[in-house]
GUTI-29768 format. One line per 10 residues: number of its first residue (from 1); for each residue x negated, z negated, y negated of C-alpha. Coordinates in steps of 0.02 Angstrom, whole numbers, plus 32768, in hexadecimal, padded with zeros to 4 digits. Layout:
! GUTI-29768
NUM> X/Z/Y | ...
This chain:
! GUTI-29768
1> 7D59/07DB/EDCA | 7DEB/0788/ED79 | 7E18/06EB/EDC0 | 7ED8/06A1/EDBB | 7F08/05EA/EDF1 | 7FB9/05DE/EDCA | 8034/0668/EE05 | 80BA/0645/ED8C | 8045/0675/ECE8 | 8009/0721/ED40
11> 7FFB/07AF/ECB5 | 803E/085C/ECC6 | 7F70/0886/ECFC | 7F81/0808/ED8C | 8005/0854/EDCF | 801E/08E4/EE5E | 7F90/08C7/EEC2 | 7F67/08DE/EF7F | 7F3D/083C/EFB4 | 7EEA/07D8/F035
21> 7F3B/0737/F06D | 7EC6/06B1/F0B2 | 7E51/0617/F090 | 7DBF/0687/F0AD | 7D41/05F1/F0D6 | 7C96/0656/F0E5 | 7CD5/06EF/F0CF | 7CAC/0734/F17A | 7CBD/07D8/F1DA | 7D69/07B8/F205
31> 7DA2/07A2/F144 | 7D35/0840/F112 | 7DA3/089D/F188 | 7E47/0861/F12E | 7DF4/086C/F09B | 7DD5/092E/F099 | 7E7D/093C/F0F7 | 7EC3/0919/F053 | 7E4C/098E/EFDD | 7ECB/0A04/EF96
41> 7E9B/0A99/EF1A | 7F2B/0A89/EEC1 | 7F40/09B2/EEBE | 7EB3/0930/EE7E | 7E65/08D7/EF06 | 7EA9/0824/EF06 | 7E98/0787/EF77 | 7EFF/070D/EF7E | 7EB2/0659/EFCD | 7ED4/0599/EF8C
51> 7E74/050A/EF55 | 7E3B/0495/EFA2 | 7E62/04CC/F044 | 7EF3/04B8/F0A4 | 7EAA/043D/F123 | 7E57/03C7/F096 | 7F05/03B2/F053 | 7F56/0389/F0E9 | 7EB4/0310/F130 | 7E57/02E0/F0A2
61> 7E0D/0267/F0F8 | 7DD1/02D1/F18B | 7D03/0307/F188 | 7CC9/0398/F126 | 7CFF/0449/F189 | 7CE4/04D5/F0E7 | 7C62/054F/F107 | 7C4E/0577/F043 | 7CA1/0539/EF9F | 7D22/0596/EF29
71> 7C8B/05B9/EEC1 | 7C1D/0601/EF6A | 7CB1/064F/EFA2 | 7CEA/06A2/EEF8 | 7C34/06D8/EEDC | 7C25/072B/EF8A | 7CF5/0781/EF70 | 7CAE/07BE/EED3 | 7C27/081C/EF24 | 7C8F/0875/EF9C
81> 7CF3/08BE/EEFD | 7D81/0854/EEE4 | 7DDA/0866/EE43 | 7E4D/07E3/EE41 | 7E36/0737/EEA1 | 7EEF/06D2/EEA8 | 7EA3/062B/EEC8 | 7F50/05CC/EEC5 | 7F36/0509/EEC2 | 7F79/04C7/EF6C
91> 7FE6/042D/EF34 | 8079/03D7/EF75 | 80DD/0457/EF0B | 807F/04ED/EF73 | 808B/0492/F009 | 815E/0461/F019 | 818C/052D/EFE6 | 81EA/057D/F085 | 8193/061B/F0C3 | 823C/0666/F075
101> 81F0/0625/EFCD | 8149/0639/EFE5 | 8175/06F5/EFFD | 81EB/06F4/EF6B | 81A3/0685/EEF6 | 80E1/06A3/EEFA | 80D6/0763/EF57 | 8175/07AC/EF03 | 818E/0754/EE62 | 80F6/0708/EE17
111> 8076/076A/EE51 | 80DA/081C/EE70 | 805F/086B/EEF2 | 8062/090B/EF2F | 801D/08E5/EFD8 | 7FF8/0855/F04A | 7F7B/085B/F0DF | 7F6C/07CC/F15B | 7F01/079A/F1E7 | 7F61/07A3/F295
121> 7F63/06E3/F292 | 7FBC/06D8/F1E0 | 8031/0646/F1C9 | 8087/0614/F12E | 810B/0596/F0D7 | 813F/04E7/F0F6 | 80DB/04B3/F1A1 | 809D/0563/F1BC | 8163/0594/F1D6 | 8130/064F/F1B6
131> 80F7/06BC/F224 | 80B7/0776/F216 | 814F/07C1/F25C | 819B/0762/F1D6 | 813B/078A/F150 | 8167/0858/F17F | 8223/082F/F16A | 81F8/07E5/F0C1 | 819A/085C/F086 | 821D/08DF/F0B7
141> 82A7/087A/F071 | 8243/0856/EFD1 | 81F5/090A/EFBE | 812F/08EB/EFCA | 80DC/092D/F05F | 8097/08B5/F0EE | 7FEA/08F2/F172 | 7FC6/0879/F1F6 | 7F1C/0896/F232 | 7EC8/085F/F2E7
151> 7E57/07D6/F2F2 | 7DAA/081A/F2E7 | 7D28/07F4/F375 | 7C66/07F8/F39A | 7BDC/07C8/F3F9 | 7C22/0711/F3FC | 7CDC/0727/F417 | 7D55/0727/F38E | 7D09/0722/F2D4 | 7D47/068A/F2A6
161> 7D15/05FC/F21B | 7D24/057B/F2AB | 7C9F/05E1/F327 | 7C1B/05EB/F274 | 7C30/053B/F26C | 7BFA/0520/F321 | 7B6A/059D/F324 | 7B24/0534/F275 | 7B40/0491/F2BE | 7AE7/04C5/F358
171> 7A45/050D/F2E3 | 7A82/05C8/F30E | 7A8E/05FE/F261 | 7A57/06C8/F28D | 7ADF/06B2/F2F5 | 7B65/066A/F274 | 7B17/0706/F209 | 7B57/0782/F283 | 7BF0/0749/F277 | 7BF6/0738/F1BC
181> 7BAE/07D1/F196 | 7B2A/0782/F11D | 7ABE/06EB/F11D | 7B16/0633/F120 | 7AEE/05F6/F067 | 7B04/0551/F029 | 7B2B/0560/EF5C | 7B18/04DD/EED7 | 7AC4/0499/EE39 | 7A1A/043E/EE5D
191> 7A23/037D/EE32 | 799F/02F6/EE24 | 7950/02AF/EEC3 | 78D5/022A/EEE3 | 7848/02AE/EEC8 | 77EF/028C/EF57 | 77BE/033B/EF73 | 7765/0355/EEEE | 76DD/02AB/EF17 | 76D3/031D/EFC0
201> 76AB/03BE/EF6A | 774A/0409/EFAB | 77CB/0406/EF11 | 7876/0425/EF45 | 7918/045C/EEF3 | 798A/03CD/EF3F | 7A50/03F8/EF54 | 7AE6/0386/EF89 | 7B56/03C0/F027 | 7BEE/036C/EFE5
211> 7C8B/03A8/F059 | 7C21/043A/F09E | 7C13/0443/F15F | 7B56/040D/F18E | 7AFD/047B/F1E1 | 7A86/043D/F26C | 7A19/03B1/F20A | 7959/03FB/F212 | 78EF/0477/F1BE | 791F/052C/F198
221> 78C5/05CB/F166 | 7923/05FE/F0CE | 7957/067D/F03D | 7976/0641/EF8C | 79C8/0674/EF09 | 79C1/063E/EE65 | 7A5E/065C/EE14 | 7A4A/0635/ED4C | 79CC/05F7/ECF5 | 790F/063B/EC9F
231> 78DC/064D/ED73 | 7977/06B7/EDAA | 7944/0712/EE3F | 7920/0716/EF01 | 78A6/06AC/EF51 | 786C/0675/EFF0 | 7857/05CF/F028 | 787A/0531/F0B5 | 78F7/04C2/F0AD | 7920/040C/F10B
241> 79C2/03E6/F11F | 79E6/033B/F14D | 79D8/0285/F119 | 790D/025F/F105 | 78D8/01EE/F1A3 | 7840/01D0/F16F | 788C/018A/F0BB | 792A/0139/F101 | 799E/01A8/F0D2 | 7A71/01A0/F0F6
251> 7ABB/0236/F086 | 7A9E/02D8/F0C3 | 7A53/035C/F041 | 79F2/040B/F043 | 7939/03F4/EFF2 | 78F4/04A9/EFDE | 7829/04BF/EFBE | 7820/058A/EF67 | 7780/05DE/EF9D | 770A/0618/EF05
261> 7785/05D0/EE76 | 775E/0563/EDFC | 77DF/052C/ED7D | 786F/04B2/ED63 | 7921/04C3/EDAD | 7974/043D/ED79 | 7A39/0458/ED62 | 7A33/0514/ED98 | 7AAC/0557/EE2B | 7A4C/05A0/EED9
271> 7A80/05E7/EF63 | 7A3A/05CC/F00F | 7A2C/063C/F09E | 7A03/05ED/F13B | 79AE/0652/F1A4 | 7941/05F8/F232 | 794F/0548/F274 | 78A5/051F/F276 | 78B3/0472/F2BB | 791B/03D6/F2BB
281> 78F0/032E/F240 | 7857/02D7/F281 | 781F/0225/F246 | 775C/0231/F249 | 76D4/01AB/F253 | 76A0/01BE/F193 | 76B4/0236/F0FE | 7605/0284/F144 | 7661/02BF/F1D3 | 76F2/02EF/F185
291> 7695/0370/F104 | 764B/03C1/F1A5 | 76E2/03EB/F1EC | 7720/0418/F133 | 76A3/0486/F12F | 76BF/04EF/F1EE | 7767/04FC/F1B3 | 7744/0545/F10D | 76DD/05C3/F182 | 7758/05C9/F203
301> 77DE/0603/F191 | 7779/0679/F11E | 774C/06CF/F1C6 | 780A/06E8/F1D8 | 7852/0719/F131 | 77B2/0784/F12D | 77F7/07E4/F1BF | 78A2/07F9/F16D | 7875/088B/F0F7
């Protein structure tokens, strides 16, 4: 997958594509539908999404909403075949262009595409000024061909990023997984904790949740993979994901313990797959305590995964 992020350099082979048009956090249901609306036989596959997202440029100060990063989300595009992923910076630049110029400047001119395909809910330009029926007339008027396509629904209502964020903050994550069509993964390199884990005889790989959404703080059963590195491969494991009662802790991270592994991870990349909310963060009476209840939910989640395959 080729990835551009500036639509005024694109070469001749980024051009004439049939291409999505979204943010795409978490990749759900709903944008798999656009998605292979916009599989062509005859035109690469394309999306075309912005980073950071929309909202964080507009509230930067506002709490962490994504469901993945660009690097979780390029990884997961990637997998559904997308050739080429326009990820066009979203600047004040971006941000002041008319839909007219949107249309003209970035569809049309700089990026040439052969297609665009929208969610029902599409707006575009200067204070979401464009609409869909909009987009149609420019498409006609600038000679690339425009699909609309319904909002999906399921079990929960409409497939929406905002309805996966409630089901994970509410510890429903098989329930944000039927709505995303795969397991909620949290990506990123492991860093250095305070190694606590390891005087317990539970070693974990510990990751930051920097300007992720948090899912319900507790314990998950979970699916790991290791992305790079001499121990590349899929694991199982359990996960907390919260801020350490029992040691104090303020800053939210993800420690994961990998059943039967043995090796260092130190600075590779893993993805996450929350899969059962086992149970919420506990502060226990001493670290004797605490390695009991490790150890049921070691069992607790092996059962699960077990019963997976």
């Amino acid at each position: 997958m080729r990835i551009l992020r500036d639509y005024q350099y694109a070469l001749p082979e980024d051009r004439g594509a049939s291409a999505a048009i979204g943010n795409f956090d978490g990749v759900h249901l709903g944008h798999q539908h656009v998605i292979d609306r916009a599989r062509s036989g005859e035109a690469p596959l394309g999306i075309l999404t912005f980073e950071p997202h929309p909202r964080q440029f507009f509230a930067s100060d506002a709490p962490p909403f994504r469901l993945m990063n660009a690097e979780a989300r390029a990884h997961r595009l990637e997998k559904l075949g997308v050739e080429i992923l326009y990820e066009l910076p979203f600047n004040a630049a971006l941000s002041s262009l008319s839909a007219a110029e949107f249309a003209r400047d970035v569809l049309k001119d700089g990026l040439g595409l052969r297609r665009v395909i929208v969610g029902a809910d599409f707006c575009f330009g200067k204070g979401r000024g464009g609409t869909t029926e909009m987009l149609k007339e420019f498409g006609r008027d600038m000679g690339f061909e425009v699909d609309i396509v319904p909002i999906k629904h399921g079990n929960h209502g409409a497939i929406s990023s905002t309805n996966i964020r409630t089901a994970l903050s509410e510890g429903r994550p098989r329930d944000a997984a039927s709505m995303l069509g795969h397991w909620h993964r949290i990506e990123g390199p492991v860093v250095h904790g305070e190694k606590r884990g390891r005087e317990l005889g539970y070693p974990t790989a510990n990751m930051n949740l920097s300007d992720l959404h948090l899912p319900k703080l507790g314990v998950y059963a979970v699916l790991v993979d290791v992305l790079d590195g001499p121990h590349a491969g899929a694991y199982h494991g359990v996960a907390s994901l919260g801020v350490r009662p029992m040691f104090g802790g303020e800053v939210p991270n993800l420690e994961t313990f990998l059943f039967d592994f043995s090796g260092d991870l130190y600075g590779c990349d893993l993805s996450i797959g929350l899969v059962d909310y086992l149970r919420p963060e506990m502060k226990f009476d001493g670290l004797d305590a605490l390695i009991t209840q490790m150890d049921a939910d070691s069992v607790k989640s092996r059962d699960i995964l077990d019963g997976l395959s």
